[in-house]
N, C-alpha and C positions, 0 to 999 in steps of 0.2 A: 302534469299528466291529468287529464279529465278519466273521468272514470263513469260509466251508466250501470244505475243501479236499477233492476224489475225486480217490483214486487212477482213472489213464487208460493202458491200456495199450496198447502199441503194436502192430497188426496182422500188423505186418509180420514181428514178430521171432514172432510166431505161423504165418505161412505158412508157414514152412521146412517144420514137420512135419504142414501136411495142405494138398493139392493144389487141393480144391476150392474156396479161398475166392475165388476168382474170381467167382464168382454173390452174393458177397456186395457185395466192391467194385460188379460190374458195378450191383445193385440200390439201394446205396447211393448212387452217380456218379446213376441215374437220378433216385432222388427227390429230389437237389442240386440238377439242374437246373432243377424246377420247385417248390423249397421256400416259393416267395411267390403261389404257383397252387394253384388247386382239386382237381389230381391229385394235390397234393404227398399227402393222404391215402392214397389207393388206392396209392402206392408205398411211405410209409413203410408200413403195412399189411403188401404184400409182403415187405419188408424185415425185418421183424418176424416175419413166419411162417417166414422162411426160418433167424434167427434158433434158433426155439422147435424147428424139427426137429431143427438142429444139434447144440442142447442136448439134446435126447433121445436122438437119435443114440449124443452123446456118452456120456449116462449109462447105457444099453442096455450100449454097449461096455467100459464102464468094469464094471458087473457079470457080464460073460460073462465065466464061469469059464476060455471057451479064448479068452480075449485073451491072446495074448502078453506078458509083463510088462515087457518094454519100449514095447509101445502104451500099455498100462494108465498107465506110469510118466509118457508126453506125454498122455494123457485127465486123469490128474489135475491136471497142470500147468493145462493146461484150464480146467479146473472149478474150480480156485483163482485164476485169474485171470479167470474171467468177468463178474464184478462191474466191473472193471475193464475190461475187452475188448469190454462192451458201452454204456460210457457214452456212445458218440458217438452212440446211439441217440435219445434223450431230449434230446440236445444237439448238432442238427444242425450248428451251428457250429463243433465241435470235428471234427477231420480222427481216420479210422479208423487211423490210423497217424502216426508221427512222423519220418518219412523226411524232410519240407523241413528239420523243425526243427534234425536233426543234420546235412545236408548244410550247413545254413549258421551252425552251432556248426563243425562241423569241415573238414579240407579232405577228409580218410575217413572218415565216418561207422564205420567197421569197426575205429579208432581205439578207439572210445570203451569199447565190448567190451574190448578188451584191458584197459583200464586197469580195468576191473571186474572 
């Protein structure tokens, strides 16, 4: 049996450097709620477009000459793990972050950083 592995990246350790993802959890938590209902469309939708600004956003900023090179330096980061950043899209089942999964590998999740 073949097996396909995606890299999945974790949300969380992406908030630190930009404030707004709140309206992403927040739309994401939405369309969970009703993923076995007929809204679940018109949310992930949402979800999706709120997505596609982001990314634009992102790469707008990422070409603006007066980006700071240290935003520039967290835009790329970005954009290299977007692939990654966005698979829970496609795969409702998969959590936008992995916050349970290290609180209950570790007894500090903040552990595990270190040792990286």
């Amino acid at each position: 049996m073949l097996f396909k592995i995606q890299l999945l990246i974790c949300w969380a350790h992406v908030r630190r450097d930009f404030l707004s993802l709140g309206k992403l959890y927040h739309l994401n938590n939405s369309r969970l709620e009703v993923v076995d209902k007929p809204e679940f469309a018109e949310r992930d939708n949402k979800l999706r477009e709120a997505l596609d600004e982001m990314g634009q956003k992102m790469e707008t900023e990422r070409q603006d000459e007066n980006t700071h090179h240290a935003c520039k330096k967290v835009l790329d980061s970005l954009d290299n793990h977007w692939d990654g950043l966005t698979v829970f899209v496609d795969h409702p089942e998969l959590p936008m972050d992995n916050n349970k999964a290290l609180s209950s590998f570790l007894e500090n999740p903040q552990d595990l950083l270190k040792v990286a």
